[in-house]
N, C-alpha and C positions, 0 to 999 in steps of 0.2 A: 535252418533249411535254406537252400539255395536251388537259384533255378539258370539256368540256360541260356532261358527265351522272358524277352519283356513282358509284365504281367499283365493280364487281360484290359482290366480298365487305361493300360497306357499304349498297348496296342489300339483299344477302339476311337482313343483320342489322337493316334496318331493316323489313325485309315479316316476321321472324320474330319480332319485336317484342324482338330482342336492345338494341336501343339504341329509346329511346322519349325523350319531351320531358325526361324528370329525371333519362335518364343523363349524368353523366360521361364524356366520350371524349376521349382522347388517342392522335392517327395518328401511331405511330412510326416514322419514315422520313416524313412527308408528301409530298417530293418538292417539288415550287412551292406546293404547298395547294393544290389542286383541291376534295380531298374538304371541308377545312378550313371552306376559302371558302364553299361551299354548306352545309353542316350550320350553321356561324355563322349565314347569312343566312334559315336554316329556324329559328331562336333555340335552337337547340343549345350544349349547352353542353362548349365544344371548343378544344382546345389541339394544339397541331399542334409537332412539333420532325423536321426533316431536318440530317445532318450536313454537306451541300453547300449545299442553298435557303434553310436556316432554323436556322443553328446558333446562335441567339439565343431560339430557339423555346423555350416551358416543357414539361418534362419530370418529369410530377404523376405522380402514382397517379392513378387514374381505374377507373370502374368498368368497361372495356370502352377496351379498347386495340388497337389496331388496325396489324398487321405486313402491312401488303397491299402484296406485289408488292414486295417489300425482301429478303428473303434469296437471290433469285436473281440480282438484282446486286450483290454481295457478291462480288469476286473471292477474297477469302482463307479457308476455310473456318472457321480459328480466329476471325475478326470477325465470319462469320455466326457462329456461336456462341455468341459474347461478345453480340451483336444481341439473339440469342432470349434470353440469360439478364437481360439490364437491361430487354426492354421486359414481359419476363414477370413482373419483382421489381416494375414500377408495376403490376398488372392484379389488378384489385380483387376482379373480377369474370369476368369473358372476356375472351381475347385473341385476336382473329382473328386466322390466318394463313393465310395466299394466296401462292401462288408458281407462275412459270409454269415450267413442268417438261421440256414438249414445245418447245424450238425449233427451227424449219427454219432450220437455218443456207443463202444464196443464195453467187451469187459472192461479194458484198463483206463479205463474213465472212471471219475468221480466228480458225483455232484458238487458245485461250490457256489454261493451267491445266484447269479439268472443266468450262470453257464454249467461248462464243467472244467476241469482239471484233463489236459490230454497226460497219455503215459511218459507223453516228455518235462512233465511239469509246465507246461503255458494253459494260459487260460483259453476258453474261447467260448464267447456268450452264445446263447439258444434261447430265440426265440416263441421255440416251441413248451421250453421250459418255464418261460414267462408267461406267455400268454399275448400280450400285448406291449410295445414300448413304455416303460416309466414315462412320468407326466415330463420330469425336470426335461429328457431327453425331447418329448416333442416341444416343449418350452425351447430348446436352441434352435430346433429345426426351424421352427418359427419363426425365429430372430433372423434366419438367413435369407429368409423370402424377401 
């Protein structure tokens, strides 16, 4: 899936002056580079690494790193875990993280693990379908603080 316009969490980091022209940014998870491609072509200075689109991709410390909309499709919760702890060990500075929490699963969903299966075959966990975060998960959140 590809978008347009920069994603929300890199938009409000950029109106809150979290990332400016002399940060560092590294989008963990970039996906195809969406965000990547536009911040580059704004003369950002920006490195992008996804384990699917872009597993060639560099994976720097950077002042401001960027976990948008990656831990919710993480089918295994120990990998989302092990996610938040490696992109949080490069972030120099801030680490966004973004996750979409609420989904309406339709007909062409199917239940899988503490998400579902969308009709394109991705995952995307549901917290409504849980109940509440896994221990291990607040166990990293923790670590962060």
């Amino acid at each position: 899936m590809g978008r347009a316009h920069l994603s929300r969490p890199i938009q409000l980091a950029l109106a809150s002056n979290i990332i400016h022209p002399e940060t560092t940014i590294l989008d963990y998870g970039c996906g195809r580079g969406d965000d990547l491609r536009t911040l580059l072509g704004l003369g950002y200075d920006c490195v992008g690494w996804d384990p699917v689109h872009r597993s060639d991709g560099e994976r720097r410390p950077s002042e401001v790193v960027n976990l948008g909309y990656v831990v919710n499709v993480i089918e295994d919760s120990s990998e989302r875990a092990e996610t938040l702890e490696s992109a949080w060990a490069l972030a120099e500075r801030v680490m966004l993280v973004a996750a979409r929490v609420d989904f309406q699963a339709g007909q062409d969903f199917e239940d899988c693990a503490d998400g579902v299966l969308t009709g394109r075959g991705t995952f995307q966990r549901s917290r409504k379908r849980l109940g509440k975060m896994p221990r291990r998960f607040d166990y990293v959140l923790s670590c962060l603080r």
